[in-house]
Backbone as CSV, one residue per row, in Angstrom:
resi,resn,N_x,N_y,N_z,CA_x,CA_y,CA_z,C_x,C_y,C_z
1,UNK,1.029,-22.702,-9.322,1.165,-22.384,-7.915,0.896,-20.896,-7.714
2,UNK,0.441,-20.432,-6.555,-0.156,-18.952,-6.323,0.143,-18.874,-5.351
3,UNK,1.351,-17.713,-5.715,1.869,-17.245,-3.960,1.186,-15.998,-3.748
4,UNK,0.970,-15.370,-2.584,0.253,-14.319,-2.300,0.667,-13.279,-0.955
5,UNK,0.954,-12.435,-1.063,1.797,-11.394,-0.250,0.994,-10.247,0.228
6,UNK,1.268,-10.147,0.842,0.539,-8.666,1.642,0.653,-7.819,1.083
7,UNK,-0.195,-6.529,0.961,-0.539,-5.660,-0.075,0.475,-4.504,1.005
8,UNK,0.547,-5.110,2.487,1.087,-4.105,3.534,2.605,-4.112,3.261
9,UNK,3.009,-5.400,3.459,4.296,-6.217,2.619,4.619,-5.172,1.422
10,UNK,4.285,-5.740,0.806,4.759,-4.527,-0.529,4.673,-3.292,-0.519
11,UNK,3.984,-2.658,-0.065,3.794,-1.027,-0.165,5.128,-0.925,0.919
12,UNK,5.136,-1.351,2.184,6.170,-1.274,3.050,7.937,-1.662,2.168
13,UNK,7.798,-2.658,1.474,9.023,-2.708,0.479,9.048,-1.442,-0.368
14,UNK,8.253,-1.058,-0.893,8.016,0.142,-2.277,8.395,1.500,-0.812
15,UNK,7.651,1.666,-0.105,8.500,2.902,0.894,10.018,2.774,0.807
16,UNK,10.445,1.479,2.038,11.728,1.354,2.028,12.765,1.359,1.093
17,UNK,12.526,0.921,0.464,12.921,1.681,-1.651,13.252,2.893,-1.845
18,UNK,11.810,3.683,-1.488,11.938,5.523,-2.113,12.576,5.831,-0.918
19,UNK,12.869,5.413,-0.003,13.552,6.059,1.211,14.812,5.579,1.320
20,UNK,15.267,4.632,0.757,16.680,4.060,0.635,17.158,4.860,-0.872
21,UNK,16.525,4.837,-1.828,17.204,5.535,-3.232,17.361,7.263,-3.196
22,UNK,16.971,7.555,-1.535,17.391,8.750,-1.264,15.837,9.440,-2.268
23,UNK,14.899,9.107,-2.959,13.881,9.868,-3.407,12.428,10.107,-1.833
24,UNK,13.135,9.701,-0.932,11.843,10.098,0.262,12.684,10.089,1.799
25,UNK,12.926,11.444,1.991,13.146,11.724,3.381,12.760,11.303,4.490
26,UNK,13.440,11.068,5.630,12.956,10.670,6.859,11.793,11.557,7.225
27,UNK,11.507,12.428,7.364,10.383,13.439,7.490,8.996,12.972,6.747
28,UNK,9.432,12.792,5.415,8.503,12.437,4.444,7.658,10.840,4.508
29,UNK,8.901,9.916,5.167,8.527,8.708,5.151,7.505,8.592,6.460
30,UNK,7.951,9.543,7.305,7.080,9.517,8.627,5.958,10.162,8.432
31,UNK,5.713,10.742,7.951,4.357,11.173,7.560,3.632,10.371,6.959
32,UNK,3.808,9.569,5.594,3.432,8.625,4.726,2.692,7.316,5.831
33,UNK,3.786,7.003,6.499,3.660,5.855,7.853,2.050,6.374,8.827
34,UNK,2.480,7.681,9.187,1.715,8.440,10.187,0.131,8.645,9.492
35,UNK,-0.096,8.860,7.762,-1.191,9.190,7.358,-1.735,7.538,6.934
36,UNK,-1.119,6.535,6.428,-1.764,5.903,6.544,-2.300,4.664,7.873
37,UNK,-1.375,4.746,8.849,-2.323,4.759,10.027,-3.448,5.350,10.714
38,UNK,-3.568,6.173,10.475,-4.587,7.260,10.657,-5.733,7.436,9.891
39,UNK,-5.304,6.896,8.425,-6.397,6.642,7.710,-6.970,5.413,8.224
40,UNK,-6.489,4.374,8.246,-6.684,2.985,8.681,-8.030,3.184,9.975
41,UNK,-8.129,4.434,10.461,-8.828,4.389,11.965,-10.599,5.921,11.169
42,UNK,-10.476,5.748,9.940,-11.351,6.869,9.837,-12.612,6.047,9.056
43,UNK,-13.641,6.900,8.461,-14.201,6.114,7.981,-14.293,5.844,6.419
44,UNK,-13.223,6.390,5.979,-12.815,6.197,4.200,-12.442,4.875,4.405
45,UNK,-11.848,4.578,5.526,-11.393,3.095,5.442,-11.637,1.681,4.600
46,UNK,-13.133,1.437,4.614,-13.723,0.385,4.361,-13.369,0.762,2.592
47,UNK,-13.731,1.968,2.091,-13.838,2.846,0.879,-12.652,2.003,0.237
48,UNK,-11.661,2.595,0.784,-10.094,2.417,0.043,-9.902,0.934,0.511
49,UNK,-10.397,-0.186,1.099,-10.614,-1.298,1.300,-10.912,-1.977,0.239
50,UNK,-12.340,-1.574,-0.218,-12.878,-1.995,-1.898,-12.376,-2.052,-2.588
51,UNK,-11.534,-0.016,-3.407,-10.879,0.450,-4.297,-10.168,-0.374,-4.430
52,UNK,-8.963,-0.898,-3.174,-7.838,-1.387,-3.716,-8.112,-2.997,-3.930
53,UNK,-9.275,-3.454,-3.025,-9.541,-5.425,-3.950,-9.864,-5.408,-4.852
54,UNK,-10.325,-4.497,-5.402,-11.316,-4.250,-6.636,-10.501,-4.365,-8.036
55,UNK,-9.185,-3.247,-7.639,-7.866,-3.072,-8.604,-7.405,-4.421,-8.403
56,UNK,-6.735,-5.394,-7.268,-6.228,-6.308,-7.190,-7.079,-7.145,-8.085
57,UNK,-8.333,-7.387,-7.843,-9.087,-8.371,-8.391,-9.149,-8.180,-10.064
58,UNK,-9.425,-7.416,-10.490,-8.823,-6.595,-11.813,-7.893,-7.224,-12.479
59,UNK,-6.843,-7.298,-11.758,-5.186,-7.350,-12.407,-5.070,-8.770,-12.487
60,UNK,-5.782,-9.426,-11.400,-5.101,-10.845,-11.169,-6.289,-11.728,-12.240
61,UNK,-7.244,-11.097,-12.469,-8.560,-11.503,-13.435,-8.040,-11.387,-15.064
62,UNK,-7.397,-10.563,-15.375,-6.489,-10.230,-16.850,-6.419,-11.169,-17.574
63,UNK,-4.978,-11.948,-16.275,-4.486,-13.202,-17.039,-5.979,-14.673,-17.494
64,UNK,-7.164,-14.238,-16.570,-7.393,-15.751,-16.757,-8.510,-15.533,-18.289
């Protein structure tokens, strides 16, 4: 069976984490929030789109 989760999902868990274990400030977390929305609207976008299926596809390719 293959469950499959949002890559937004998780990074948003992995924030709420460093910002709950007290390792990422309210200041800090808003920025983090603020730059990658902002990236989301530029044109590296598509770029770091690839990079990161590319790694996913990578990792999940290992096992087979």
């Amino acid at each position: 069976m293959t469950v499959t989760v949002s890559l937004v999902l998780l990074l948003a868990i992995g924030l709420g984490a460093l910002f709950k274990g007290g390792h990422l400030r309210t200041g800090a977390a808003v920025v983090a929030v603020l730059f990658g929305f902002y990236l989301a609207n530029t044109d590296a976008a598509p770029t770091v789109n690839k990079t990161v299926t590319s790694i996913t596809d990578a990792i999940t390719g290992i096992g087979n």
